[in-house]
Kinemage of the C-alpha trace (Angstrom):
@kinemage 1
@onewidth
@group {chain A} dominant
@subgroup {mainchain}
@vectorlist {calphas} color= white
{ca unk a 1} P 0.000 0.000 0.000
{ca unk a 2} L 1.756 3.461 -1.288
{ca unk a 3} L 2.011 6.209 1.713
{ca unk a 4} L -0.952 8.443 0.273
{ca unk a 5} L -3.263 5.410 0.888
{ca unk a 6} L -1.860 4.739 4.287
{ca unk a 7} L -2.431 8.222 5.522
{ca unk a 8} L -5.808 8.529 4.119
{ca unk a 9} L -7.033 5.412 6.272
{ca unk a 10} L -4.964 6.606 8.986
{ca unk a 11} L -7.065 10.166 8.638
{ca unk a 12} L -9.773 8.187 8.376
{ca unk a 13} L -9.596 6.473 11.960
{ca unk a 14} L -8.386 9.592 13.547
{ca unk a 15} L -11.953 11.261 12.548
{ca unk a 16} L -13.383 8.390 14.645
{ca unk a 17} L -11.966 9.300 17.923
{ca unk a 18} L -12.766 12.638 16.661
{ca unk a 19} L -16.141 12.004 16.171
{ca unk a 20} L -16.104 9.907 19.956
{ca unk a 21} L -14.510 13.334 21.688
{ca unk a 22} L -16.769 15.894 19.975
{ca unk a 23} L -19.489 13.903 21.248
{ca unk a 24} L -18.424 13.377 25.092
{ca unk a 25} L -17.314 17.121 24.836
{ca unk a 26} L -21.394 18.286 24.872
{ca unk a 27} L -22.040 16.892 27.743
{ca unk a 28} L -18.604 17.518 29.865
{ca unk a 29} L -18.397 21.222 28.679
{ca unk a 30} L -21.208 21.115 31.104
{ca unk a 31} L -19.953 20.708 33.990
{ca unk a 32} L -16.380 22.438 33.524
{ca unk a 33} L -14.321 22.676 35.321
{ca unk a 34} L -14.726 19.359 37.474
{ca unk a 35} L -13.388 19.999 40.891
{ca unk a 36} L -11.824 16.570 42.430
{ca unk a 37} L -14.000 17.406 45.900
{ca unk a 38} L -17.211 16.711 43.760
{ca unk a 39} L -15.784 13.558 41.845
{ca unk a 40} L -17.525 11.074 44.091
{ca unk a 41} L -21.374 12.855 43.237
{ca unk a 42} L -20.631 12.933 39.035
{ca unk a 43} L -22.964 10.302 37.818
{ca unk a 44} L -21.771 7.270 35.998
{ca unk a 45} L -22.407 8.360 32.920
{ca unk a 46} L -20.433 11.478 32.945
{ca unk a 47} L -17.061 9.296 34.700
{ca unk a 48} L -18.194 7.317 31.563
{ca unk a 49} L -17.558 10.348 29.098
{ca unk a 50} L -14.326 10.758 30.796
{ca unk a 51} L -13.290 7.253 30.416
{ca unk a 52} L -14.101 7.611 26.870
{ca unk a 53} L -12.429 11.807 26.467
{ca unk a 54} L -9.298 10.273 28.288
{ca unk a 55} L -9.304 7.265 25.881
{ca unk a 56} L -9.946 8.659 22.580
{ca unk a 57} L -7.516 10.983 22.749
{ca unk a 58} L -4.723 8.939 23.744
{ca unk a 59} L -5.587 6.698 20.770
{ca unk a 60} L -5.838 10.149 18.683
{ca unk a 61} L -2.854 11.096 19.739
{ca unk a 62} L -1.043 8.278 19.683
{ca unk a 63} L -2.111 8.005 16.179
{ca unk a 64} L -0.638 11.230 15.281
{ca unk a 65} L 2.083 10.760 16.879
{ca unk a 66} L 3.048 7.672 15.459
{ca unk a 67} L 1.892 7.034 12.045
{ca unk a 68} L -0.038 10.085 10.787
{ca unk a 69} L 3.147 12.782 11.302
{ca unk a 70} L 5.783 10.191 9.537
{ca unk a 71} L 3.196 9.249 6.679
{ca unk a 72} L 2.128 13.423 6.341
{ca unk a 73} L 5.813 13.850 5.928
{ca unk a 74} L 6.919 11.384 3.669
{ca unk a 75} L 3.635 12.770 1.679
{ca unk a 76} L 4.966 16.027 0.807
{ca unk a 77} L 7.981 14.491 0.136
{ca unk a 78} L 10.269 15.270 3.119
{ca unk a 79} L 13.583 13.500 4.000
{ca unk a 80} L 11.592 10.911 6.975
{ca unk a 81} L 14.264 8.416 6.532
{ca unk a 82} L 17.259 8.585 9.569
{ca unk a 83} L 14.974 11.626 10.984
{ca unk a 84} L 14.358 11.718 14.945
{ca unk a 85} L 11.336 12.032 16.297
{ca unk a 86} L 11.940 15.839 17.103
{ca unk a 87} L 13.334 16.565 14.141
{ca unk a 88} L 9.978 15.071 12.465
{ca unk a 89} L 8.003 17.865 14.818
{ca unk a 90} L 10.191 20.848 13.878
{ca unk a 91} L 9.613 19.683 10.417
{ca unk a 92} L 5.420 19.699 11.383
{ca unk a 93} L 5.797 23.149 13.061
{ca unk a 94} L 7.543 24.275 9.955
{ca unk a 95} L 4.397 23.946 8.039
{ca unk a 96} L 1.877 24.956 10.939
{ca unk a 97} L 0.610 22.020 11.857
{ca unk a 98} L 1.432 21.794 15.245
{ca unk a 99} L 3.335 23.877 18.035
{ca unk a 100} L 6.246 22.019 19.460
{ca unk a 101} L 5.503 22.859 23.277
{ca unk a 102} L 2.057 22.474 23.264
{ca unk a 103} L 2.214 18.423 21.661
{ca unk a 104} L 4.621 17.838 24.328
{ca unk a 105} L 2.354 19.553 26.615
{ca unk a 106} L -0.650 17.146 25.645
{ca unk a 107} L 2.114 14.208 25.994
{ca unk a 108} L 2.218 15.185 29.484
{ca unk a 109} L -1.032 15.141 30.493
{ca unk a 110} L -1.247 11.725 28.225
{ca unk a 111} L 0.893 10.108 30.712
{ca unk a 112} L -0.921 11.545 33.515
{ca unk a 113} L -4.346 9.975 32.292
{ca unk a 114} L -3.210 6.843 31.132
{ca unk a 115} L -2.456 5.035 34.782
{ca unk a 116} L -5.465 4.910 37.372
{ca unk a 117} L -4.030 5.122 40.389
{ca unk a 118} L -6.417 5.991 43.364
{ca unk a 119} L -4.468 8.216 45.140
{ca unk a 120} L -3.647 10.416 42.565
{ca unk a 121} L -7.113 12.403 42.371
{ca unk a 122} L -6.259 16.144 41.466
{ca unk a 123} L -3.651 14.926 39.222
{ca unk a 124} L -6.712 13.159 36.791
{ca unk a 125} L -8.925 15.933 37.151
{ca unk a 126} L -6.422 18.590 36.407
{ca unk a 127} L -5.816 16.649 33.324
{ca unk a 128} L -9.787 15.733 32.413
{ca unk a 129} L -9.957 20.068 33.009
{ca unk a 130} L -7.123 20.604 30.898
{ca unk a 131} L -8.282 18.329 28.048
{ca unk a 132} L -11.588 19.401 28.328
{ca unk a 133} L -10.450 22.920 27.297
{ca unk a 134} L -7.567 22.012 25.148
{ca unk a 135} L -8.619 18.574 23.132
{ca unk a 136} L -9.411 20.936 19.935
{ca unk a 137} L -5.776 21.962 19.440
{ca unk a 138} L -5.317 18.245 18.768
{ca unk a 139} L -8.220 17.995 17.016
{ca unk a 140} L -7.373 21.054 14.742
{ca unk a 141} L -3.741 19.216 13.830
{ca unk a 142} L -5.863 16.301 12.302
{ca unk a 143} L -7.884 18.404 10.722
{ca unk a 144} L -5.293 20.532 9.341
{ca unk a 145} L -3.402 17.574 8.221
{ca unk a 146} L -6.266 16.291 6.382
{ca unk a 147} L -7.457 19.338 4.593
{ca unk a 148} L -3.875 19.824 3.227
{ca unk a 149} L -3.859 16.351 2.294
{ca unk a 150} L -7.289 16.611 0.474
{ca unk a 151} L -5.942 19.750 -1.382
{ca unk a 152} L -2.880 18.163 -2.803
{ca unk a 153} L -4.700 15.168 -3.724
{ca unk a 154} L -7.685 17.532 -5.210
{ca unk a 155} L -4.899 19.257 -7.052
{ca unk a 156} L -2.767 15.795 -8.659
């Protein structure tokens, strides 16, 4: 499979979790900010939407992180091969896709959601807050990526 067809399923999937955040997003923008004294009285079904939020973007951004960026790249025909991972990210903020402190910001806080550990409370809320108000800047890179893809293709 050639890279143009790899990144276009690759969009593709990252427009699911998309579609799963957007969703969860209605009803959490509701009751931002969460405060961790009040975590015990959130129903089930909101803790559910932040299962899912906490989820979906990991898998988004893992997804980015690991296929789409490389595949974008090699797309446009940039050097990939022998690159670092930072260098690949310079390379993205080159062409204003991304900023370089805020990904590693939202790698951060992906580490910080991805283990449930009970004693660490504030920490998870602090991160549900942040993503809560922050999830579209990831969003936006997959949608940037895609309409630039979808303009060179348009254009070939």
């Amino acid at each position: 499979m050639d890279i143009a067809k790899r990144l276009e399923l690759h969009i593709k999937e990252s427009f699911i979790h998309i579609e799963r955040i957007e969703n969860v997003l209605t009803d959490l923008d509701k009751i931002y900010p969460l405060e961790v004294d009040h975590l015990e009285e959130l129903s089930v079904d909101i803790k559910d939407k932040m299962d899912v939020l906490a989820f979906r973007f990991a898998k988004l951004q893992d997804l980015l992180g690991t296929k789409i960026f490389r595949e974008y790249l090699a797309f446009l025909q940039y050097p990939i091969e022998d690159k670092n991972y930072l260098e690949l990210l310079k390379e993205l903020e080159k062409e204003k896709i991304l900023n370089i402190d805020i990904w590693s910001e939202f790698r951060g806080i992906r580490n910080s959601i991805s283990h449930d550990y009970p004693y660490e409370g504030k920490e998870k809320v602090e991160a549900i807050n942040y993503l809560i108000k922050n999830v579209h800047y990831l969003i936006d890179i997959a949608k940037k990526i895609k309409d630039n893809y979808e303009t060179i293709t348009k254009r070939d």
